[in-house]
Backbone as JSON, one array per atom type, in Angstrom:
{
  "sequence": "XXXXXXXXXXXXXXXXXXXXXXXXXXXXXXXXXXXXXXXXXXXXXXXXXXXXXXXXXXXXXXXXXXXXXXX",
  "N": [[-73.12, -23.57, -129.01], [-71.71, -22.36, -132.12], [-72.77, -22.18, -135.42], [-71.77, -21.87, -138.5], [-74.05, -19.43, -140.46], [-76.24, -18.5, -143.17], [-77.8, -16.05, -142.12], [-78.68, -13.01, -142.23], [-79.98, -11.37, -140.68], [-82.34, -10.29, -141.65], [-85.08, -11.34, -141.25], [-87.76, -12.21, -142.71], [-90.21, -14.05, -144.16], [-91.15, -14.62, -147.81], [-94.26, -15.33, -148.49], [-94.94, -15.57, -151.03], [-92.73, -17.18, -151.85], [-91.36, -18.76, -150.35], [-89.4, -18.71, -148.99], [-86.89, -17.1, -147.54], [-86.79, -13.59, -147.3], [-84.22, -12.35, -146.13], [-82.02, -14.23, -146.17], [-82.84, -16.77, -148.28], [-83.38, -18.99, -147.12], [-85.41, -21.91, -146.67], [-87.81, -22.39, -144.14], [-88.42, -24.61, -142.88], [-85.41, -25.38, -143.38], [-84.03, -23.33, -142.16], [-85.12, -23.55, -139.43], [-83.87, -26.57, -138.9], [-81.12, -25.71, -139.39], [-79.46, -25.7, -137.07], [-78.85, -28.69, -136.78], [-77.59, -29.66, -138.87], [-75.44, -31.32, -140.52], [-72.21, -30.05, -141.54], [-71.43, -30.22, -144.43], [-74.06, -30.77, -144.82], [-75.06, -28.13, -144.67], [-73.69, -26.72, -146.52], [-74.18, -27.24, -148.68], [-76.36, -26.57, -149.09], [-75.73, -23.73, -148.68], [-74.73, -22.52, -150.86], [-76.34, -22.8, -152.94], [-78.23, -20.26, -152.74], [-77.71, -17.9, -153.75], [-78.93, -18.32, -156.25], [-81.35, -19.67, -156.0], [-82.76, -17.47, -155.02], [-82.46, -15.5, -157.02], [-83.71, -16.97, -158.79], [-86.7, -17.24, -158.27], [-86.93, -14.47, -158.7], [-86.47, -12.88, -156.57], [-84.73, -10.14, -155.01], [-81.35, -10.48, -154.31], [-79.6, -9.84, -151.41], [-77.21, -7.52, -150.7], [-75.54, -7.77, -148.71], [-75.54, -11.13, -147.59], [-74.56, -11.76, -150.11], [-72.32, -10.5, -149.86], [-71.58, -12.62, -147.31], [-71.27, -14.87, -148.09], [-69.02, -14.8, -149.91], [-67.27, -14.73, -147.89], [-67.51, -16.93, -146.54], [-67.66, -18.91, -147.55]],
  "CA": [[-72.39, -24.02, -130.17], [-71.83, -21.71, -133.23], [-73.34, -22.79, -136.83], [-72.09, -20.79, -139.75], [-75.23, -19.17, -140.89], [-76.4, -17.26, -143.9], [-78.6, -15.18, -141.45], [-78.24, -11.56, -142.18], [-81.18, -10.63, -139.39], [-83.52, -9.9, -142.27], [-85.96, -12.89, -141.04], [-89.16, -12.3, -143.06], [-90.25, -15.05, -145.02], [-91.95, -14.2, -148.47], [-95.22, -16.1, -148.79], [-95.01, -16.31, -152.3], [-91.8, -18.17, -152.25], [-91.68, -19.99, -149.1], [-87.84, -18.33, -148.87], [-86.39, -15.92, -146.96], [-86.05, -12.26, -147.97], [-82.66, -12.11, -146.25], [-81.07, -15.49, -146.65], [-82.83, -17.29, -149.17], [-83.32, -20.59, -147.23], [-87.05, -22.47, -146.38], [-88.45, -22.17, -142.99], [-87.2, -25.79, -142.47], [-83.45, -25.23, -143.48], [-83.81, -22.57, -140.88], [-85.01, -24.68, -138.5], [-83.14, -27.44, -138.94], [-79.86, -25.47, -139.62], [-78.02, -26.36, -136.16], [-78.58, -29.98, -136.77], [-77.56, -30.13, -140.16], [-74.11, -31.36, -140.85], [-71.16, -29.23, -142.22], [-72.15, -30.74, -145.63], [-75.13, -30.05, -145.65], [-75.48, -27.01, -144.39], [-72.29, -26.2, -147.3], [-74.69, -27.79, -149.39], [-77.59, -25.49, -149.08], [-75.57, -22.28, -149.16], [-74.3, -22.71, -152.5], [-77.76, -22.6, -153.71], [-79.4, -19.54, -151.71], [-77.82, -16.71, -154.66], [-79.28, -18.84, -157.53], [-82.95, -19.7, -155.78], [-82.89, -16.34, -154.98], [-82.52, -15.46, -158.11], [-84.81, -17.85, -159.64], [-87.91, -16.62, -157.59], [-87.41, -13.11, -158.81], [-86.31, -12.24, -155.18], [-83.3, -9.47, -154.55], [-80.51, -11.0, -153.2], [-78.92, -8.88, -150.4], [-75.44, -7.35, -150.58], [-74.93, -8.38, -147.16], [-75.69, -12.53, -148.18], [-73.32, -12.14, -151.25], [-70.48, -10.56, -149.07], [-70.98, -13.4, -146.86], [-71.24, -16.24, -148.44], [-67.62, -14.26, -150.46], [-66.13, -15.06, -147.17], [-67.77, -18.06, -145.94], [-67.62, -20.59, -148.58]],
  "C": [[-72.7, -23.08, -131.33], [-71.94, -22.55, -134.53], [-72.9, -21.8, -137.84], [-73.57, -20.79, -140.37], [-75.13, -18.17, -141.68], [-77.18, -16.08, -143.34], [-77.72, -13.49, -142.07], [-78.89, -10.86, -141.29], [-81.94, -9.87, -140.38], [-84.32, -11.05, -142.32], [-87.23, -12.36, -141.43], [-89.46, -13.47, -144.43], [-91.44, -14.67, -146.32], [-93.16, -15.58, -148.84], [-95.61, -16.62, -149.92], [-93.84, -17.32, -153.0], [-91.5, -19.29, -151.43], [-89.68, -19.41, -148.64], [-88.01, -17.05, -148.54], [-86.2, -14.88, -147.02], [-84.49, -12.5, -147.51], [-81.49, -13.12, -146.93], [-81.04, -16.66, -147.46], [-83.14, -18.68, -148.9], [-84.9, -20.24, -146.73], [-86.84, -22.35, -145.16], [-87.84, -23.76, -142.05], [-85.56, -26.02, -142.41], [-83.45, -24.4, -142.63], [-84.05, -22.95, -139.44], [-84.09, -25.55, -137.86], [-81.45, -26.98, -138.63], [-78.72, -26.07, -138.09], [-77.9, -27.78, -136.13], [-78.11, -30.56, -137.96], [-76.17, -30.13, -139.74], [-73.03, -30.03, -141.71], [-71.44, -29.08, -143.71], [-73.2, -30.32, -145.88], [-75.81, -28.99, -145.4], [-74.44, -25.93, -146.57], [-73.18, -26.3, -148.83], [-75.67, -26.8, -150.27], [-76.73, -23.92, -149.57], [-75.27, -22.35, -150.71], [-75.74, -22.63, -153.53], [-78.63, -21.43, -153.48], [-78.88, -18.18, -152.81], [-78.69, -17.22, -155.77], [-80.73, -18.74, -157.26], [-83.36, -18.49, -155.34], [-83.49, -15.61, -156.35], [-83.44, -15.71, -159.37], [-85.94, -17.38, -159.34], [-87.96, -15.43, -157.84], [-86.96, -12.33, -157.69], [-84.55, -11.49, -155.55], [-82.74, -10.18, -153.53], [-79.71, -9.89, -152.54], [-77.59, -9.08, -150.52], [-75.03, -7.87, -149.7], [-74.92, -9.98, -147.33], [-74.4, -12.49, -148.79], [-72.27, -11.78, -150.47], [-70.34, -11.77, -148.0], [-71.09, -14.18, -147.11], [-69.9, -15.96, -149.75], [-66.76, -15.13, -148.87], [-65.75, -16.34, -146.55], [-67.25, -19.35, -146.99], [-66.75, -19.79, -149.67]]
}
């Protein structure tokens, strides 16, 4: 079964944020992501340029073009 995912295949998780270099979500939202509903997966992306953002962390061109096409 396919999950839209913000994955970009940059999976390193920064220790000082608890978030993703590539995609910006927690170790649990990545986890979790194939069991999460439509919602709330829709939920989460909408937040992953901003907490990005917020933490000081570069958000990846590759993220922003897809979450342009996705949502």
């Amino acid at each position: 079964m396919s999950h839209e995912s913000p994955c970009i295949s940059v999976c390193v998780m920064s220790p000082e944020t608890g978030l993703c270099l590539g995609c910006g979500r927690t170790i649990s939202e990545i986890s979790d992501w194939a069991v999460l509903t439509p919602e709330e997966r829709a939920a989460i992306m909408v937040t992953l340029v901003q907490r990005m953002t917020d933490a000081d962390m570069k958000v990846p061109p590759a993220l922003v073009r897809w979450l342009e096409v996705c949502c």
